[in-house]
C-alpha positions in Angstrom: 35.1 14.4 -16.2 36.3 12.4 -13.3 33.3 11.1 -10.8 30.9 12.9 -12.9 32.0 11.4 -15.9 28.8 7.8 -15.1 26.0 10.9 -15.2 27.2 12.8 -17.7 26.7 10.2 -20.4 23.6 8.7 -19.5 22.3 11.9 -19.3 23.7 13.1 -22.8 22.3 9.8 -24.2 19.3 10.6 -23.2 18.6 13.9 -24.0 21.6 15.1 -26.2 19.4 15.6 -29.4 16.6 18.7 -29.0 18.0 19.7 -25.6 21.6 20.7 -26.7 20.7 22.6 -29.8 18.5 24.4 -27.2 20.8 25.2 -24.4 23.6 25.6 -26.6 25.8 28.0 -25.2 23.6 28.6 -22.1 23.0 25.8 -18.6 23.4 22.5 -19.9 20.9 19.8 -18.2 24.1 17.8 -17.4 25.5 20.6 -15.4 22.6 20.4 -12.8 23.3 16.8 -12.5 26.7 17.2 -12.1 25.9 20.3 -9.1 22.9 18.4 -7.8 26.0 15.0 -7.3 28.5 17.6 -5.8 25.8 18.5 -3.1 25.0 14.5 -2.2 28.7 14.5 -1.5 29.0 17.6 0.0 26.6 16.9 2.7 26.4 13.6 3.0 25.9 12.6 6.7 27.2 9.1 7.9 24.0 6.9 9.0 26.0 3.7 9.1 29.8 2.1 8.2 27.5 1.4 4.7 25.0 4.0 4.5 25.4 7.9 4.0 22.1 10.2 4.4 22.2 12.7 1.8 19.8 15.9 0.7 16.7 14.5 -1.5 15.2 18.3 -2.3 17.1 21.1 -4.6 16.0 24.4 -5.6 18.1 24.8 -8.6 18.4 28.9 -9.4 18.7 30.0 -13.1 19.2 33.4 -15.2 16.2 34.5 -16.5 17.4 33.6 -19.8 18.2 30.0 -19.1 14.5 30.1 -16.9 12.9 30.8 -19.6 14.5 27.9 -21.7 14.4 25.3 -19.0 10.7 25.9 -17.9 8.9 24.3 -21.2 11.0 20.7 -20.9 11.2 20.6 -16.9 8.6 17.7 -16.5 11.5 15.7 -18.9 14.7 17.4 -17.8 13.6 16.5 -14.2 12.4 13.2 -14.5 15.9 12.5 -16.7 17.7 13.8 -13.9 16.2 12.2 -10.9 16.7 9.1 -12.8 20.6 9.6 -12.9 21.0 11.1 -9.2 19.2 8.5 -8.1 21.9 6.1 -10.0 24.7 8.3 -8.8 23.3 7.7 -5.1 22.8 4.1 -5.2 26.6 3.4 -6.7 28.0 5.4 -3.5 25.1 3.8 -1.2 23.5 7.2 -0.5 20.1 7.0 1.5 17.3 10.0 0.9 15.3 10.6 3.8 12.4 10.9 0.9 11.1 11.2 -2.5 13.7 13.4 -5.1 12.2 16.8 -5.5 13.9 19.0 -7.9 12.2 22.5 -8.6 13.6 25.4 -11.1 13.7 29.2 -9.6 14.3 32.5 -11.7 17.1 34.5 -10.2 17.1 38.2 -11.8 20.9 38.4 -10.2 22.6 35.1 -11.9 24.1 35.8 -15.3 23.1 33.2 -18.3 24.9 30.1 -17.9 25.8 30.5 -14.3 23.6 27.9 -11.9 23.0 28.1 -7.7 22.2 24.7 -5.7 20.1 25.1 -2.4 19.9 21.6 -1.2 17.7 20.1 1.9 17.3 17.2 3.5 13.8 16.0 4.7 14.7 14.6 8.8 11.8 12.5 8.9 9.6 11.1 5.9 6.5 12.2 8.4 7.4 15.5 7.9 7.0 15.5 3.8 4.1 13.2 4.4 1.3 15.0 6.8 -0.9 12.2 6.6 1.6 9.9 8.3 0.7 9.5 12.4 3.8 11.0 14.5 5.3 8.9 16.8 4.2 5.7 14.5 6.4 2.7 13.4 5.3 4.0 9.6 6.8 1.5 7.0 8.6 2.7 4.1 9.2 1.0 0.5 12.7 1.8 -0.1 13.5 1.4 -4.1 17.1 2.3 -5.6 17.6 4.7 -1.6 14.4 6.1 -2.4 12.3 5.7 0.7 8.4 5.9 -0.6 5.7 5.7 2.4 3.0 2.8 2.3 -0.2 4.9 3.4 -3.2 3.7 2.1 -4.8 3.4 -0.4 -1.3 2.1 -1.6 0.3 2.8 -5.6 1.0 0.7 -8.7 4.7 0.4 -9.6 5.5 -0.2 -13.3 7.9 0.9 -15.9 5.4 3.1 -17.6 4.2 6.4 -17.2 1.2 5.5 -16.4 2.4 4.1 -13.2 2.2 5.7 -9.8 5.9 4.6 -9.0 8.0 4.6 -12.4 10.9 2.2 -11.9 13.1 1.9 -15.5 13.9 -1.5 -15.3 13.5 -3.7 -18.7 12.4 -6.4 -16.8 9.9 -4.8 -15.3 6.0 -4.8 -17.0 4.6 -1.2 -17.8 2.1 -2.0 -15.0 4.2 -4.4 -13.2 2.2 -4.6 -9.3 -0.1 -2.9 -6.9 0.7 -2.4 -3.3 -2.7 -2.2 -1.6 -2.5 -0.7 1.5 -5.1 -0.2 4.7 -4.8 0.9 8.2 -2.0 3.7 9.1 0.5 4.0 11.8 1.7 0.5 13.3 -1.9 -0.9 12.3 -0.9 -0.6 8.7 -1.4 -3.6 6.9 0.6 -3.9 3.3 0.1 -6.5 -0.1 1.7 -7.0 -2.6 -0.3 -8.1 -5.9 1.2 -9.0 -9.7 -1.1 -7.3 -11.9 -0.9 -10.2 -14.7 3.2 -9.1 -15.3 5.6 -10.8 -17.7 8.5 -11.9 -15.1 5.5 -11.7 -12.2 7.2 -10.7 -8.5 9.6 -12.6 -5.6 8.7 -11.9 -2.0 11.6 -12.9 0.8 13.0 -15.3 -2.5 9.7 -16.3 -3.1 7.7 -16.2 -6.3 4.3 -15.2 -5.9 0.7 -13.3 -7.0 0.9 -12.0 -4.1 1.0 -12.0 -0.6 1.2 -10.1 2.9 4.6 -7.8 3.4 5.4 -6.3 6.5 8.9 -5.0 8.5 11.7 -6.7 6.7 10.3 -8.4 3.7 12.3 -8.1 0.3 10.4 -7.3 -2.8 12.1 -8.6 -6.3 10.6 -7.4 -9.7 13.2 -7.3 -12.9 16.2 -7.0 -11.4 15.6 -4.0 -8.8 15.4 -5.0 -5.3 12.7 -3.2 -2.9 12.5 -3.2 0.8 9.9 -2.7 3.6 10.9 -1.4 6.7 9.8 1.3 9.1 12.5 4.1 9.6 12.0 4.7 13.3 13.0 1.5 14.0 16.5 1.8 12.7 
């Protein structure tokens, strides 16, 4: 299935079992991934000689028929895909301008098994994030080209549901760290803290329990890498 071919079988890994007797016949899951990748290259915009901005929110349109079977496994079918267009990104060193956000519309006009793509790209995390001061040096946590904002009071990242940021990493505890945030704006202040993990945490090649992070520190828990930096400053 050429470029596609990385996505298509993690995905069908994943979720082969219930979800192709379901769709059988009808929009597979794997065909939004694969229309959700074509978009990312389609409008890709060069940041950088090594980084490539790309669209981080789809509206994917659906037959009522296929709407109807999609609607009662979307929580899974779009945390499943995320997971593998974030994958896809990250082995062509895409960049999203903010969190994945992949929502499901009923289109009375699209035959069954026939899929539309509207893909956008959020200019500026302050403008999917209110609560973020314009004009402020605003630091980021960017996690496999995900850029996630540090406003207080911060989020717990973990490999579990149960975690605010859900990284799937085997090295990585179910409730792996908190990053406890105060302040906003360019009086944000930003730690770290291991919350009693297995492999604990590395800050700028550091091991640690936890400590201060500001612009530029590097954040290493399991084997995914995290950075801090503030996007305006690019």
């Amino acid at each position: 299935m050429g470029i596609f071919s990385s996505a298509e079988k993690k995905l069908d890994g994943a979720i082969a079992g219930i979800f192709t007797r379901v769709f059988k016949g009808d929009v597979q899951p794997v065909e939004i991934t694969n229309a959700i990748c074509r978009e990312l290259d389609n409008q890709a915009q060069i940041l950088s000689a090594e980084k490539r901005l790309v669209p981080n929110e789809f509206l994917i349109s659906l037959s009522p028929s296929d709407y109807a079977r999609f609607v009662p496994y979307s929580k899974t079918l779009t945390a499943e895909i995320t997971a593998d267009v974030r994958d896809y990104a990250t082995d062509r060193s895409y960049i999203f301008n903010g969190p994945i956000l992949i929502q499901f519309d009923e289109r009375p006009d699209l035959p069954v098994g026939r899929l539309e793509v509207a893909a956008s790209t959020v200019a500026d995390v302050r403008e999917a994030h209110p609560g973020i001061a314009t004009g402020s040096a605003q630091l980021v946590l960017e996690v496999n080209g995900v850029r996630h904002p540090l406003t207080a009071p911060g989020f717990t990242v973990g490999r579990s549901d149960q975690a605010d940021l859900r990284i799937n990493d085997p090295g990585i505890s179910r409730i792996h760290a908190r990053f406890e945030v105060t302040g906003s704006g360019p009086d944000t202040q930003v730690k770290i803290v291991d919350l009693h993990s297995t492999n604990g945490l590395m800050v700028d090649g550091r091991k640690t329990t936890a400590a201060a992070i500001g612009d530029g520190s590097r954040i290493n828990i399991g084997k995914t890498q995290m950075l801090v930096y503030a996007p305006a400053g690019q």
